[in-house]
N, C-alpha and C positions, 0 to 999 in steps of 0.2 A: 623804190616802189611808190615812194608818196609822190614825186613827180612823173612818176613813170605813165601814170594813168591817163592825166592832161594831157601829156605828150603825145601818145598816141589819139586819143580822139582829136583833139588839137590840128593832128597833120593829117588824120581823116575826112577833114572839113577842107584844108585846103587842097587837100589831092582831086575833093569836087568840085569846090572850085575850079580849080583849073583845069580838070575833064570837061566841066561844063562850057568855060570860056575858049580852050583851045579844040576842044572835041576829039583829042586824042583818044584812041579808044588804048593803050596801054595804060592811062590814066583812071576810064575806067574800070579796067580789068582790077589795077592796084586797088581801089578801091571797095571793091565789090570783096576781094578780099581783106581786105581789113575789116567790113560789115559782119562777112562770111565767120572770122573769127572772133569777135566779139558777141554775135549769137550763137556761136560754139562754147565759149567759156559759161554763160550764163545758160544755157542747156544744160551742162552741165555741174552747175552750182545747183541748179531745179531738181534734177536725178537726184543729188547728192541729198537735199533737203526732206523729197519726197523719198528715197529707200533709207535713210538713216535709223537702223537697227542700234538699240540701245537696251541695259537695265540699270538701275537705279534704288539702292536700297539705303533704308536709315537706320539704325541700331544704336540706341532705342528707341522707341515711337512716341513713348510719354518720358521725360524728363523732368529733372527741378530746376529753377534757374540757378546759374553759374557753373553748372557742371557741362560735360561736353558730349557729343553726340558721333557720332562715326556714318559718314557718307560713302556707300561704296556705291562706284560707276562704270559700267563697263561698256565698251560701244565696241561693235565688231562689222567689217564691212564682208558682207557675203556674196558681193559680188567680183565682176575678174576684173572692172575696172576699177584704178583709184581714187581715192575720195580725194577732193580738191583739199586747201590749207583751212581747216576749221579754227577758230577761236571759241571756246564754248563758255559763257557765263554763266554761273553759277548762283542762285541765289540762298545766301547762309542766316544763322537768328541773329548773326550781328548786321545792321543794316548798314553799319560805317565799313564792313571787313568784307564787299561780296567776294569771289574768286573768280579768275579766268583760267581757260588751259586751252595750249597752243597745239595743235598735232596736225596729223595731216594720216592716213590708214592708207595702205599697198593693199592690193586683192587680197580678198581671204584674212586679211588682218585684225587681231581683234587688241584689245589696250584694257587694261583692267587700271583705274586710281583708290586709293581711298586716304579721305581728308576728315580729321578730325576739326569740329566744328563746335564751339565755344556757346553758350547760351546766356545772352547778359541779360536779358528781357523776358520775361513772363508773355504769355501770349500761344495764340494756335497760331504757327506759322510755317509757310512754303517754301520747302528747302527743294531744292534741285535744281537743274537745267532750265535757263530762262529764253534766251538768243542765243542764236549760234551764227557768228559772223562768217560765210562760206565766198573765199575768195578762191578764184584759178588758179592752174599751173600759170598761166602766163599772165597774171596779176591783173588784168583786163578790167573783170566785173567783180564787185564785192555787193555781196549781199545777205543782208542783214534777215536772219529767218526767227520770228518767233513763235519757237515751239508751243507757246499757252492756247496759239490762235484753233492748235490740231483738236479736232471734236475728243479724240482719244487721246490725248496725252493731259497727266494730271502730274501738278508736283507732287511730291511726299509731305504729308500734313504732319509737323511735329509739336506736341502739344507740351509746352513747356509753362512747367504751375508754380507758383512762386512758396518760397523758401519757409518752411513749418517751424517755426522757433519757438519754443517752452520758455515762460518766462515766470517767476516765482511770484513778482508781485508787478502791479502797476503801479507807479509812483502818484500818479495825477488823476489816478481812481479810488474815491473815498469808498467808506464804506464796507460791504460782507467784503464785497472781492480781495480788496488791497488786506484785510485782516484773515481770510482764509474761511469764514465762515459760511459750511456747504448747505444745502438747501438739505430738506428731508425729502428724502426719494423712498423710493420702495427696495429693497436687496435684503440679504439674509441674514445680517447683524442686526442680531434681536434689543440691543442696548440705540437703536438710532433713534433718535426721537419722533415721535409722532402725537397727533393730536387726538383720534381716540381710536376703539376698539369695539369692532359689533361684530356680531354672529354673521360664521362666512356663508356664504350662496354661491349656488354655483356659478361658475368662472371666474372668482377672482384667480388671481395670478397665484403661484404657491409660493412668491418673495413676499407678499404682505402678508401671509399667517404667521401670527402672534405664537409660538410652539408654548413658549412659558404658561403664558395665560392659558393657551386650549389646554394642556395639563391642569392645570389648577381647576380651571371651571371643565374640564370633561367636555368640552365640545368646540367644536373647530372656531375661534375667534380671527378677525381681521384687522386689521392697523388701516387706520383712514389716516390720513394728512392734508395738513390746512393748506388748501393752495394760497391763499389771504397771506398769509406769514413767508412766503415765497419772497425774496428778493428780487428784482425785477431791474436788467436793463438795457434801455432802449441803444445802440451801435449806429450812429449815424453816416454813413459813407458819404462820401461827396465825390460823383463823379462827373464831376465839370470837368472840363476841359483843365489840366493847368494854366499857369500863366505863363509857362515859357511854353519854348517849340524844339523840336526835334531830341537829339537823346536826352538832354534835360525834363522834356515831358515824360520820355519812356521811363527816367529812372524814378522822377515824382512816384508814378502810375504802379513799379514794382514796389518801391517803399510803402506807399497807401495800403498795398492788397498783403505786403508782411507783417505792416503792425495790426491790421486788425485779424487778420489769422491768427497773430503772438495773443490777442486781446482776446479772441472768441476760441480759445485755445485753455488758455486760463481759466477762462468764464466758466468753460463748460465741463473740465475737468475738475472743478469746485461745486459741480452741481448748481450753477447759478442761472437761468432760466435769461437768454440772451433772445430780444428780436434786434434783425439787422435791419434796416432800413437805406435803399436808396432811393434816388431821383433818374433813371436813364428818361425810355422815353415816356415811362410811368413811374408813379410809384410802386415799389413792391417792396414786400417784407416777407422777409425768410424768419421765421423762428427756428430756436435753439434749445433744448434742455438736454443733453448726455453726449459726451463723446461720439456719439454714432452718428450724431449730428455734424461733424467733423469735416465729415469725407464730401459731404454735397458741399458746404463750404468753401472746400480747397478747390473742388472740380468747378466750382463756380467765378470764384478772384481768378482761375488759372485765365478767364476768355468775357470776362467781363468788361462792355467798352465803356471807356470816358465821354460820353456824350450826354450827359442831361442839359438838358435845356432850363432848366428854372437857377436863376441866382441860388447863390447858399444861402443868402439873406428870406428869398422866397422858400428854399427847403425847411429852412430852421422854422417860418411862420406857420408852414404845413402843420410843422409838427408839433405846435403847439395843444393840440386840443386834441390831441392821441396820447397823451402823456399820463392818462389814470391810471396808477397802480405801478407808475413808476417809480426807481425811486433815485436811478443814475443817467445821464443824458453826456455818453461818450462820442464826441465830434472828431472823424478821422478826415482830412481835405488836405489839397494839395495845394490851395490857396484860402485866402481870409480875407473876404472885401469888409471893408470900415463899416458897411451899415451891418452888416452882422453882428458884429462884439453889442450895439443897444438889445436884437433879440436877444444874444446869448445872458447878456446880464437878466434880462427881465425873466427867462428862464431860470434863472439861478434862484428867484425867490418861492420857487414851487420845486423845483429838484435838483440835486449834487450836478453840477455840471463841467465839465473839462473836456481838453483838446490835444489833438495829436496831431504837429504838421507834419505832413511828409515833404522832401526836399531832395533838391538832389545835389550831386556830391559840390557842387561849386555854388558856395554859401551866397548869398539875396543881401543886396545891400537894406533892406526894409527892416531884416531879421531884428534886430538888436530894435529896434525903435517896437516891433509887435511886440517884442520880447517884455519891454518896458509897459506897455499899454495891456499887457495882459496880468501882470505882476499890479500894475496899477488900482484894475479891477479886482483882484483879487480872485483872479480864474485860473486854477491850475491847466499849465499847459507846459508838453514839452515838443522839443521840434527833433527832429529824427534826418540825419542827412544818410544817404545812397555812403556804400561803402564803410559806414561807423559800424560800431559793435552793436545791436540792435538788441540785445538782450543785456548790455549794459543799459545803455540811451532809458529805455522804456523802464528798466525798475531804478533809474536816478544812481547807479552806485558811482558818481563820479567823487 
């Protein structure tokens, strides 16, 4: 087949040649059939392109990463002629693992597949049918048809969110967090502490009434709480670009979005009042205070892209002069340019500050030398590679 195709157009060219030079008219009769049949084959790779009847389903639709997903596909031809030899590609969450499948449909025929499919990367991604390579019965014309270009054809969006790991302490976070010390909130434990009590008014909530007290003094009292005494701390994401390229980048990119999930997980299940802070193609800042806060966090790392445009060096100086009432400054990045670590120090003498790299699984010859120069300065930081135990790495229990 690989030469089979030259071959024929090949001798097509000379059979007119030589119709044209001798004017034999069998010559161009031979001719005129060979044309004849190569706009027959590509006619009907066109049929095949335009009536190809298909369904396509994914189960599950939202996913975690590293678990797997189930693609069923079924393609049936409803017509009495047969579909020419299809190749159909497939596109899966793994970008290094697509799939192809070879067939070819008899009238009336239908093919049912189903592939399970691996989820190494976080990410909203297009899983299905991409090309479909449509060659003839008589090997003629191959033609390459993609599906994406159909106004009505969409692949299957699977949204896969990165990996919610609980972790007990943060080693390279000082402070309430790393000791377990929760914020005063409002809930129905009359022993929690609070800063004072005044006579309730309508709508306060009925988790801040005082029961003890409105007994004692006979009338309905209320628990006020100092926000001022609140611990406060600032989540710094860096979403630059890594410094490497292809799965290297993708794995950085999952590692960044699991530790600071692992981090604003912690945080917030200790009642610790977190804002997250990135760079994309603005600044934005998500605040944080209770578990229920949670869920827009995970549905947000799941499809967050790495594109900011401002150095980390320029991020860090942003956030310089937003830092009142803070009193922790947790840097999560997927790289560390040299002029950074002078902001980071000079930060250090106004708030607790530390870093988390994320890394991916094939270690950075640089590593050992930041490792040193952060040790140097005296900046708690740890690095977190793709694949390690992530809930060991982050509380230090090496």
């Amino acid at each position: 087949m690989r030469f089979w195709r030259p071959l024929y157009y090949g001798s097509a060219g000379v059979v007119l040649l030589a119709a044209l030079l001798s004017g034999a008219r069998f010559l161009f009769v031979l001719f005129l059939a060979q044309a004849f049949l190569a706009l027959a084959s590509l006619a009907m790779n066109l049929w095949a392109a335009l009536s190809f009847a298909y369904l396509q389903q994914i189960d599950p639709a939202v996913t975690v990463r590293g678990r797997s997903v189930r693609l069923q596909l079924r393609i049936h031809n409803e017509k009495p002629i047969p579909y020419p030899l299809m190749r159909i590609r497939i596109g899966t969450p793994d970008p290094d693992r697509p799939l192809s499948l070879d067939l070819g449909l008899a009238p009336f025929e239908k093919r049912e597949f189903e592939f399970r499919l691996d989820c190494p990367h976080r990410g909203e991604i297009p899983v299905g049918m991409t090309v479909i390579d449509f060659v003839d019965i008589f090997g003629l014309v191959r033609m390459p048809f993609d599906m994406r270009v159909l106004p009505y054809y969409r692949q299957r969006m699977l949204l896969v969110r990165p990996r919610l790991l609980e972790i007990d302490r943060l080693a390279v976070l000082p402070g309430e967090a790393r000791s377990g010390r929760a914020r005063a909130v409002p809930s129905e434990n009359q022993d929690e502490p609070f800063s004072t009590i005044r006579t309730y008014r309508p709508g306060d909530p009925m988790n801040r009434i005082h029961w003890v007290q409105s007994v004692r003094l006979r009338q309905l009292m209320t628990r006020r709480f100092d926000p001022a005494a609140e611990p406060r701390v600032l989540l710094l994401l860096d979403l630059g670009a890594p410094r490497r390229t292809g799965r290297d980048a993708l794995e950085a990119q999952d590692v960044l979005c699991e530790c600071a999930l692992a981090i604003l997980s912690l945080l917030l299940r200790r009642r610790i009042p977190v804002s997250t802070v990135s760079h994309s193609r603005q600044r934005e800042v998500r605040p944080g205070r209770s578990l229920a806060d949670l869920e827009d966090f995970h549905r947000w790392l799941a499809t967050v892209p790495f594109d900011a445009r401002p150095s980390l060096a320029d991020q860090l100086a942003a956030e310089a002069g937003t830092l009142a009432g803070v009193r922790s400054l947790v840097l999560v990045t997927t790289r560390l340019e040299p002029s950074a670590l002078p902001i980071l120090l000079d930060l250090k003498r106004r708030v607790t500050v530390s870093c988390v790299m994320a890394c991916p699984a094939a270690a950075d010859g640089d590593e050992p030398d930041l490792a040193a120069r952060f040790r140097q300065a005296d900046l708690p930081a740890v690095f977190v590679h793709e694949g390690e135990d992530l809930e060991r790495v982050l509380e230090d229990r090496s």
